[in-house]
C-alpha positions in Angstrom: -86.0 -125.5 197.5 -82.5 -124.2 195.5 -84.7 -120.5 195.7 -82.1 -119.0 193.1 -80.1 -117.2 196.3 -80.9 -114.0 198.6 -81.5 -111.5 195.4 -78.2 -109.7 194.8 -77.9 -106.7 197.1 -80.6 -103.7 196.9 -79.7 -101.4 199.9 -82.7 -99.9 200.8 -84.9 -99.8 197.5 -85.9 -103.1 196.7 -85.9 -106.0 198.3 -87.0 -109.5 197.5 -89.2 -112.1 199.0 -88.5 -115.8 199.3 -89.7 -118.8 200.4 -88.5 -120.5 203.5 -86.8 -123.8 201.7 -84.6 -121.1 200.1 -82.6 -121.5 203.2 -81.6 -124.1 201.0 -80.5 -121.9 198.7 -77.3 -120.3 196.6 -75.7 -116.8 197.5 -75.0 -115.1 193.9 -72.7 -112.5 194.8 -69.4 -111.9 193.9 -66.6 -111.1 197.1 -63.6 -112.2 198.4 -63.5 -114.7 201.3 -62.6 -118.4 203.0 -64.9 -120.8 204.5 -65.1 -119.8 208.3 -67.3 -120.7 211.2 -69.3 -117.5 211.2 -71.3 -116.1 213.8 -74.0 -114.1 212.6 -73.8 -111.4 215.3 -70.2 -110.8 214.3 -69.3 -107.9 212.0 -69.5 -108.9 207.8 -65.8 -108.7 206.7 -65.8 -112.7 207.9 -69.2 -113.9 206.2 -67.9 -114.0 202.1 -66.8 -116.8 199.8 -66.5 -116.6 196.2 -62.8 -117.6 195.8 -61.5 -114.7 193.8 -59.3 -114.8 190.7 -58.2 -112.9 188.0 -59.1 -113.3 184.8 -56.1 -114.2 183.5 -56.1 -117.3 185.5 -59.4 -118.5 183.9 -60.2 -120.9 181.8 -61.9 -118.9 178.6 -65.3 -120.2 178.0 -67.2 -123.3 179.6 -70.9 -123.5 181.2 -71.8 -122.4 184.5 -75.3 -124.1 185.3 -77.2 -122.3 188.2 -80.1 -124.0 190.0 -83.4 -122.0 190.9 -86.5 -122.9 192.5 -88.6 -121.4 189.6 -89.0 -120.2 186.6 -91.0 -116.6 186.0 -94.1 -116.4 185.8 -94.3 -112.7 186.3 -90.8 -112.0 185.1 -91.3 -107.8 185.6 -89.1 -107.6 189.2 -89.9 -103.9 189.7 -93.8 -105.0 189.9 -94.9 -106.6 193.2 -95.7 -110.1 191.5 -92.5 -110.0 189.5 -90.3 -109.5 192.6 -88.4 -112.7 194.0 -84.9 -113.6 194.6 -85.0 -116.4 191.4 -86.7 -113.5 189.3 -83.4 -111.2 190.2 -80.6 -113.8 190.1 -81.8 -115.7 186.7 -82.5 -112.4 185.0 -79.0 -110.9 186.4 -76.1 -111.5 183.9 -78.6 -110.3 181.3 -79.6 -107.0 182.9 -77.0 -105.2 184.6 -78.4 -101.6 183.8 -78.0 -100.1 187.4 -76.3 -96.6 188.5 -74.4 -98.1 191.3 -72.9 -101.2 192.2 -72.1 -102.3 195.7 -69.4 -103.4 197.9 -69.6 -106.8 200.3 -70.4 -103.6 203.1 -73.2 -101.9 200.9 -71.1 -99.1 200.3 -71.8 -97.7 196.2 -69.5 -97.7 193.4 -70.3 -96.0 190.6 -71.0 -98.4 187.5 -68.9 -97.4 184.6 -70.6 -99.5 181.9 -73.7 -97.3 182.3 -72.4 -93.9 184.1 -70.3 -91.5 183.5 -70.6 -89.4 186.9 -73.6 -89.0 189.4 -73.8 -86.5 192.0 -76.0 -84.9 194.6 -75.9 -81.4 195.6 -78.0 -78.6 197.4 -79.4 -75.7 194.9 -81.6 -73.4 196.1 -82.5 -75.2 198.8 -83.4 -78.4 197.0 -81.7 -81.7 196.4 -80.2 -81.7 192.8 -79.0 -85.3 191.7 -77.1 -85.0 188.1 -76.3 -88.2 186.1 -74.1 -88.3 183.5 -74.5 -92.0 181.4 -71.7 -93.4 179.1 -72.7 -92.6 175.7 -71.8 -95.9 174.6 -74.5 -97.2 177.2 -77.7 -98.7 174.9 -80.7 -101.0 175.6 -80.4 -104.1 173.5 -83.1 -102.8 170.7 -81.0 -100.0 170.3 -82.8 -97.1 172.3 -80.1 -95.1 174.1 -80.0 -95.0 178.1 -80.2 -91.8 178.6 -82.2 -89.0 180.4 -85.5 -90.1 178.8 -84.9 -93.7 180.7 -84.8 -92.0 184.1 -88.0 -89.8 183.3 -90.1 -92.8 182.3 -88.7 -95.0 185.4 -89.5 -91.9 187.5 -93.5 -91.1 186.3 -93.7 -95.2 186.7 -92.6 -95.4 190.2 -93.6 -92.4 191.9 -96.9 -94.1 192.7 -99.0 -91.7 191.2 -100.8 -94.0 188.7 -102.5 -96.7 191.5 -102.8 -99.2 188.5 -99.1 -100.0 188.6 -98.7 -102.8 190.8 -95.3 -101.4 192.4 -92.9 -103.1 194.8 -92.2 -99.9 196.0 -92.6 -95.5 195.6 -90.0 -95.3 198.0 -87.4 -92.4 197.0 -89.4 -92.1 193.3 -92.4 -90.4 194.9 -89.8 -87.7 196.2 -88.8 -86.8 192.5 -90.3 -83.6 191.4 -89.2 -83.8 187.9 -86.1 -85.0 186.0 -84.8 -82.9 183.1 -82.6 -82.8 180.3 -79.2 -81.8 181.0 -76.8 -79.9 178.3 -76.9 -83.3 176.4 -79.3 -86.4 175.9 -76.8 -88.8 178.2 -77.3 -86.2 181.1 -80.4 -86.4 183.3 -81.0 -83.7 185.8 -83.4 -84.6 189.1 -84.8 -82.6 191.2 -86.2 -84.0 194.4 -89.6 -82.5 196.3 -87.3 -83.6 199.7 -84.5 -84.6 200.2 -83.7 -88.5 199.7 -81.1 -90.2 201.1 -79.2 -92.7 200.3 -79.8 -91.2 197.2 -77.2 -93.8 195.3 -80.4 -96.3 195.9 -82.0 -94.3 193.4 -82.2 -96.2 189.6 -79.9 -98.9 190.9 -79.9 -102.3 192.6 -77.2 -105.1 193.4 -78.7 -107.3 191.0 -78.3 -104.9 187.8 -82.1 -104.1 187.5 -81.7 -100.3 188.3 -83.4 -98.9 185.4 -85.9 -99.9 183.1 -86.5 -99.5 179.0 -89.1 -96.2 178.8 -91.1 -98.7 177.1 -92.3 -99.9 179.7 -94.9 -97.3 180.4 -97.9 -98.0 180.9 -99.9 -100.4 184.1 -100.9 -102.7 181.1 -97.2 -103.4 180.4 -95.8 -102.7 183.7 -98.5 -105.7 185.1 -99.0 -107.9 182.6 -96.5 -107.6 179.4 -94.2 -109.8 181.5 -95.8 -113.4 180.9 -92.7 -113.9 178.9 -88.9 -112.6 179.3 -88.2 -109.1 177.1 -84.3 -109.5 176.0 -85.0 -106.8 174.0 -85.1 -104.6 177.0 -82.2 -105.6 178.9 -78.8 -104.7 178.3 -75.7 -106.3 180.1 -72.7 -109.2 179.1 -75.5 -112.0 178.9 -78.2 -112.0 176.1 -81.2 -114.8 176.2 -80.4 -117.9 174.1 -83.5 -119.8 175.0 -86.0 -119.7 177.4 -86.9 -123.3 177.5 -90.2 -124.0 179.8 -90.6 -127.6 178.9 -87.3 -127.9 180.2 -87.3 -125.2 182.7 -84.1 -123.8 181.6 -83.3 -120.3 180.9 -79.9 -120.1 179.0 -78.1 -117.6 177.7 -74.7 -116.8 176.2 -72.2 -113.5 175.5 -73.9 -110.5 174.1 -72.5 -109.2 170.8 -74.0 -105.8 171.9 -72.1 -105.7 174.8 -69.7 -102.4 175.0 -67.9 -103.3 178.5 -65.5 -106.0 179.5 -66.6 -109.5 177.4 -67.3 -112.4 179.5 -65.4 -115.5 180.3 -68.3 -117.8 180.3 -69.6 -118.9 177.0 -73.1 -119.9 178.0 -74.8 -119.6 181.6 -78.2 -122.1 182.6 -80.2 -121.5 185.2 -82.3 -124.6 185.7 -85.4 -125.2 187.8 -84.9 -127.8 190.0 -87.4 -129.3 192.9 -85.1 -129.2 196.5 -86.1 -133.0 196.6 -83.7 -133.5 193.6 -81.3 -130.6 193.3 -78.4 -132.8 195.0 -78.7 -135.6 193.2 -78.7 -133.2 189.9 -75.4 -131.4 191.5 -73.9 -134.7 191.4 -74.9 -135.8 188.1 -73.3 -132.7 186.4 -76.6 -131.0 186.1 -75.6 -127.7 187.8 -72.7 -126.5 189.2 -73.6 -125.2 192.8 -76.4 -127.2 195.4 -77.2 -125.8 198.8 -76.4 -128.4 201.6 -77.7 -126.1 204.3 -79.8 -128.6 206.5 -78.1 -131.6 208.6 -79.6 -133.8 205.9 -78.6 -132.3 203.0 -75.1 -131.7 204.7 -75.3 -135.5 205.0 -76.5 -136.6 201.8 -74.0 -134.4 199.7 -71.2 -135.9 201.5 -69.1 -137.8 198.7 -70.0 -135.2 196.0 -67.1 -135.3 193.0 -65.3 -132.1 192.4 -66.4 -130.0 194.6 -65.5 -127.8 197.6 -67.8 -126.2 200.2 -68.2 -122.6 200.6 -69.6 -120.6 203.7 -71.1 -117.2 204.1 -73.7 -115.0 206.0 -77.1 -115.2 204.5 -78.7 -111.4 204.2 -81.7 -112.8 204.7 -85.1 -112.6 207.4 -87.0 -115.7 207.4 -90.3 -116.1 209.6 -94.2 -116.5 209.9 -96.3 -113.8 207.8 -99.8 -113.5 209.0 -102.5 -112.7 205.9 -104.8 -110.4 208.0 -106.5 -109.4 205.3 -107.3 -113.5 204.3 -110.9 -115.1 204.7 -109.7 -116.8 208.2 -109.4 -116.1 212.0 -105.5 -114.7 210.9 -107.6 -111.2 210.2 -108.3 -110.8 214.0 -105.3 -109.3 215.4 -105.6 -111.0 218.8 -105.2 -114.6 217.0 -102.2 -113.3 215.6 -101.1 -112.1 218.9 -101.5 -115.1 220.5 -99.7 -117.2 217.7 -96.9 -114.8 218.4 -96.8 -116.0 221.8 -96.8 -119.8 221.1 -94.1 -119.5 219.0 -90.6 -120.5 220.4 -88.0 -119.5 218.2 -85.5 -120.9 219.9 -86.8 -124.0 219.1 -87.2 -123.5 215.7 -83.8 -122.5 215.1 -82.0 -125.5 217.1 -84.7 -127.5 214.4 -83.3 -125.4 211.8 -79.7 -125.8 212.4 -79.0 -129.0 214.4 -75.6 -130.5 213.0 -74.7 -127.4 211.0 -72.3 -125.6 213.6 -74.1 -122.6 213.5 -75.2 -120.3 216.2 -77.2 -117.1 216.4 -79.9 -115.2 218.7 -83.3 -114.7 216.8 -83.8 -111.4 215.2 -85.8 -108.3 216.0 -85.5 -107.0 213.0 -86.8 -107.7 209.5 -84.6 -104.7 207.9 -81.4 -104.9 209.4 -79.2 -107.8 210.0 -77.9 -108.2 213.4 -74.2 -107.1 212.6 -75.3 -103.6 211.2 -74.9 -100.7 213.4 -78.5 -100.3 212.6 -79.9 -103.3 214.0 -82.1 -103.5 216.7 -84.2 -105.7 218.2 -87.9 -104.5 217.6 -89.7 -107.7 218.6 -93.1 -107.1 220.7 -93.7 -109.9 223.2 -92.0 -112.6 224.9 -92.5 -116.3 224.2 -94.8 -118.1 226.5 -98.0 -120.5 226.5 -99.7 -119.4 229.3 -99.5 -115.7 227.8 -100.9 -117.1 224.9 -103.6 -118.4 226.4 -104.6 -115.4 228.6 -104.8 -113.9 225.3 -107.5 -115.8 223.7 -108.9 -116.1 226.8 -109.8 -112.6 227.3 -110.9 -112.5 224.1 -113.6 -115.1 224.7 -111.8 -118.1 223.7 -112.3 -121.5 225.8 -110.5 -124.4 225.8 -112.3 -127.7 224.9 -112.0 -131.0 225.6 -109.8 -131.7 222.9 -107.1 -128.5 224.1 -107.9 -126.8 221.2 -110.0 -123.1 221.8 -112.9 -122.5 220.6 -115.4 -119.5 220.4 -119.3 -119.1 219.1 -118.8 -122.7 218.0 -115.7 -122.1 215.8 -112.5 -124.2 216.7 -109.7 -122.2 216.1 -107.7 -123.6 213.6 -105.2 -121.6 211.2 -103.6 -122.9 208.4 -99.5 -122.5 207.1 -98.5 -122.6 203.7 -95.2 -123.9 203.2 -93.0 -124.8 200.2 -90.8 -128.1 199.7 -92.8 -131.4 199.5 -90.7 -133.8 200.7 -87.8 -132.3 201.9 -86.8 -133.3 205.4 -86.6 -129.7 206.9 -89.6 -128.3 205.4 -91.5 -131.1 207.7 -89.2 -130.6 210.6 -89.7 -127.6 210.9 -93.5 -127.3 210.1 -94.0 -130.3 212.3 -92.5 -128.1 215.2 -94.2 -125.3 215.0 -97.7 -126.9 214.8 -97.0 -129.2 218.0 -95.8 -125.5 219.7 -99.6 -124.2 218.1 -101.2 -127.1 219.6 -99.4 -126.9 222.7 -101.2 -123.3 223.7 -104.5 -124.6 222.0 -104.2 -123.7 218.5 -105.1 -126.1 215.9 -102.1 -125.6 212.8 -103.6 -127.6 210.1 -100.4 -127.9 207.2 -100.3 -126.4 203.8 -97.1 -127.7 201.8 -97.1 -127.0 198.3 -94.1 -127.3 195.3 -91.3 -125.7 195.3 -92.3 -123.6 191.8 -95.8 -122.5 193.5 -93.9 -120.1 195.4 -94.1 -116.9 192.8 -97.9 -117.7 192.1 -98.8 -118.2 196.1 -97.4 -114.6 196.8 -98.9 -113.0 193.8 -102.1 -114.0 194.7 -101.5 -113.9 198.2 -103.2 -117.0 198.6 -102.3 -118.6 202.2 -103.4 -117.5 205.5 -100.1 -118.2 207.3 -96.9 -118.6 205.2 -93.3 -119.7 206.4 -90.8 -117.5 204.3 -88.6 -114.8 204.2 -87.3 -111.3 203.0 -84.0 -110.1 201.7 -81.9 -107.3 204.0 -79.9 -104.8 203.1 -77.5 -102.3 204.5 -79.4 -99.5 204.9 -83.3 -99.7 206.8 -84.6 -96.5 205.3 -87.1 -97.4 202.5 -87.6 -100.8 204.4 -90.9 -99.4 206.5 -92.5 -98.3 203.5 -92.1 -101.9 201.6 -93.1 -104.0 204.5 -95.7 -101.6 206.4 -97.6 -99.2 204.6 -101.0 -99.8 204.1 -101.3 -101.7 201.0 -98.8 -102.6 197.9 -96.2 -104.5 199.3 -97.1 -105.4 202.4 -97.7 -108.9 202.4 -99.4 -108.8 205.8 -101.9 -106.6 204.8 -101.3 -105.2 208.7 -100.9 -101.3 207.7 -102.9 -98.9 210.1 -103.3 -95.1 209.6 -101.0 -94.3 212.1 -98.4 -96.3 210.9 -98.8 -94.4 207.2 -98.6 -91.5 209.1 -95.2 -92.2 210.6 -94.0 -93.5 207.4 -95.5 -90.2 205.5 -93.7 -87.8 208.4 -90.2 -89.6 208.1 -87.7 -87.3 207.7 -85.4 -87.6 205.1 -81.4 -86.5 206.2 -77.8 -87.3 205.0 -77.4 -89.4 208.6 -78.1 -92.6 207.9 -78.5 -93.4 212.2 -81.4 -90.8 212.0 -82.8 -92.6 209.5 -82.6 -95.8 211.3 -84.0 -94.5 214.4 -87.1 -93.4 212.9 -87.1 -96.6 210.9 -86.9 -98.7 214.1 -89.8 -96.8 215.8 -91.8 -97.2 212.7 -91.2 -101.0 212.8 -91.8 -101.2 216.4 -95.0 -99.6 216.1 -95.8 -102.0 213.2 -94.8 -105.1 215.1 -97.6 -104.3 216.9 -99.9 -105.7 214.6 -98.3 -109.0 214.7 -97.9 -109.4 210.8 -94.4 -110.6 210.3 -93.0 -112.5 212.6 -88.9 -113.1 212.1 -87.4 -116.4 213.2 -84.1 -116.3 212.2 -81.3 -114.9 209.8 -78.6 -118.0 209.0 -75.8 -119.4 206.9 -75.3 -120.0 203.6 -73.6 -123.5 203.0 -73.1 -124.6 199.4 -71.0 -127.3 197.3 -69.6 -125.5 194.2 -68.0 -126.9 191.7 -64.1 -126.6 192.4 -62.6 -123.9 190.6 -65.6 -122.3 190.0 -64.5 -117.9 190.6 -65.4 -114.8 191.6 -69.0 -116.7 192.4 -70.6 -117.3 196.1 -71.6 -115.3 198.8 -70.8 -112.1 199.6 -72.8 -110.5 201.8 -74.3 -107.1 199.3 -70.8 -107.0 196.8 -72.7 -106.9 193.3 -71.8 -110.2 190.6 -69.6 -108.7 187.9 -70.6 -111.7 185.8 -67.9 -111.0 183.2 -65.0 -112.2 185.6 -67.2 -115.3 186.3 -65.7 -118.5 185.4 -63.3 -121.6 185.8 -59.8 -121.8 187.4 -57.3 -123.3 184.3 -56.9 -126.8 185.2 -60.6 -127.2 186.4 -62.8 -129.9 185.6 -65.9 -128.4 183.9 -68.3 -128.1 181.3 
């Protein structure tokens, strides 16, 4: 699946989920950088590609065609059904309305087109967080971002209102009111307790920091995004056509627009089945392809105008265990014992055989190995016979057949996978089944289309699902996304202790404080065997030669106005 990329870099506040064939897929961040042999325990100043240019050498105009894995159908990415990596990418050079940008390290930079200033200081005894936003800054209907933006987005998301079906209260449920300064374009917050990194706050890598303060109410917020709202986005793209019979969302330059104008004249992102996305990359249909199995490596070799481009993905993929499903996955010591079975290493030599590649398997699903917050949280070591003296104290006896059973019941679990017919999907779902039915688990197989992805995780309809989670630089809100009793939480594995630890965290301006109590909180939660990471890995890509500013770059945010064509380049 070409799974529209890791979503452009959140920090802390919101990340993204995605399915596991979108290992196959783009990085859409802008940064500086060569194609390298990377190794992903190194540190991140080798692990971008995006050949940078100026503008001035640029071709001015042309058509940059993207490839995503699907289309909507939630396209609200600040609501828990809404929020994927395609969702963030398409709707990116549309919606840039974000506080901060980021650098390839996660480090902020203020974002000029919408802010003046922002600052947090200490004022009788509570965090005070001012933002001053250009005046020139306006939603495309015309309302003005202003204070009354951040008032709305901050009653939305503090989790107050349980109809709102939020990604995330983290940070927003610490707000205790936000005023208006000495003038409508400055917003004055006052937090409860201290937040920190407090730049996370109203911004994301992907431009979606803020949202119109129409949107403010659950009925909106949940379901008044069946269809795309260009009304309430603001950045150098606006929406030309959203084309579902052809699965094509296009846009071109926005005459409303204040900031720098773009280079492109028209950008497509195009929903393409990973069966067929090389093939299209070929034909002229898009402009970038993943090629980052053996056999898509293979089968792109030849490819016309184009160069290959290498970075680290920022990116958790692995098992997540539905315990809250209609199946044996809701007993904990099923899950356990699964855990057991399953040799990662194995799955990653499957995963990356051919590709040059090499890295341990993470313990972590909020930190990537190279951050100084990284460590290794995982709860059990690999081993069938463990396994088995699992379900075996449990009650669970082996038949005939090797497969366990208990009151009559075989045990047999089912994964849901995405990617019909791609070569790795099966490869790698055929391995991890034989490990299942190795320690006496039956792994019956689940593989669905590329574009049921969204739906499958809306619902939440699978029992087992192979797929992963965007990281970012900065673990602190991460516990509260993945582990807290319900929103979320895709596990559904949230006990009262762990809500307790995630209610007592305490807030600081040290960000290895923060981690610490983050890496307890996930080590605790890890304990319920509901996400189970496998591996981080690369991202290889064929882009269209002298295609700029455009590949990965670890969390450096896309400033899709220098975006283009090198002068001399063939393209569209």
């Amino acid at each position: 699946m070409i799974q529209g990329s890791k979503a452009p870099a959140s920090r802390t506040l919101k990340v993204s989920a995605v399915a596991l064939v979108s290992v196959l897929a783009l990085a859409a961040c802008g940064g500086g950088g060569n194609d390298a042999k990377i190794d992903a325990g190194t540190s991140g100043s080798d692990k971008t590609a995006t050949n940078p240019q100026p503008v001035d050498k640029l071709d001015q105009g042309g058509t940059l065609q993207i490839p995503v894995g699907g289309i909507g159908p939630d396209y609200n990415r600040f609501s828990a059904n809404g929020n994927s990596s395609d969702n963030a990418n398409m709707q990116s050079p549309m919606y840039q309305a974000t506080v901060f940008n980021y650098k390839a390290d996660g480090s902020p930079v203020l974002n000029k087109d919408f802010m003046e200033d922002a600052k947090s200081e200490m004022k009788d005894g509570k965090q005070v967080i001012t933002y001053t936003f250009n005046p020139k800054a306006k939603w495309n209907d015309g309302t003005p971002i202003d204070w009354k933006t951040l008032k709305n987005q901050a009653e939305v998301l503090s989790g107050k209102n349980k109809d709102y079906a939020l990604v995330s209260s983290a940070g927003y449920e610490d707000i205790e009111k936000v005023e208006k300064g000495d003038k409508d374009n400055v917003a004055v917050v006052t937090m409860k307790k201290e937040f920190y990194p407090w730049e996370d706050l109203f911004s994301d890598g992907s431009g979606e920091g803020m949202f119109h303060p129409a949107i403010n109410t659950p009925d909106i917020f949940n379901k008044g995004f069946n269809k795309l709202h260009p009304e309430w986005m603001a950045g150098p793209f606006k929406l030309e056509k959203n084309d579902s019979a052809a699965k094509t969302v296009s846009m071109v330059p926005n005459d409303k627009w204040w900031g720098e104008k773009p280079v492109l004249n028209k950008i497509i992102f195009r929903a393409i089945d990973s069966t067929a996305n090389i093939a299209a990359f070929k034909n002229g249909e898009v402009d970038a392809v993943a090629i980052s199995t053996e056999a898509r490596y293979k089968q792109a070799a030849g490819a016309a105008n184009a160069e290959e481009r290498r970075g680290q993905r920022l990116s958790v993929f692995g098992l997540v265990f539905n315990a809250k499903s209609d199946s044996l996955v809701k007993d904990p010591v099923i899950r356990k014992a699964m855990w057991q079975a399953t040799n990662r290493e194995q799955m990653r030599d499957v995963r990356y055989k051919g590709l040059d590649w090499k890295e341990d398997a993470p313990g972590s699903w909020m930190s990537m190995p190279f951050s100084p917050y990284y460590e290794n949280n995982y709860p059990v070591q690999t081993s069938v016979e463990e396994s088995n003296k699992t379900l075996e104290a449990a009650g669970w006896k082996k038949g005939s057949d090797g497969i366990y059973a208990k009151d009559g019941k075989r045990l047999t679990v089912t994964l849901t996978d995405f990617g019909q017919g791609d070569p790795m999907t099966t490869a790698l779902d055929q391995t991890i089944q034989a490990q299942m039915k190795n320690a006496g688990i039956e792994l019956k197989l689940d593989v669905r289309g590329d574009s049921q992805f969204n739906d499958t995780m809306a619902k939440r309809n699978f029992q087992v699902i192979m797929m992963g989670y965007t990281v970012g630089s900065d673990p602190t809100s991460a516990p509260k996304q993945y582990y807290k009793s319900g929103g979320e939480n895709m596990s559904g594995t949230g006990t009262a202790e762990i809500d307790k630890m995630i209610a007592d965290f305490k807030m600081s301006d040290d960000a290895s404080a923060r981690a610490k109590q983050a890496n307890a909180i996930e080590k605790k939660a890890m304990e319920q065997y509901g996400m189970l990471p496998m591996w981080n890995g690369p991202i290889i890509s064929l882009y269209r030669k002298g295609l700029a500013n455009y590949g990965p770059s670890l969390y450096q945010s896309i400033d899709w106005t220098k975006v283009g064509f090198e002068k001399g380049s063939t393209h569209k």
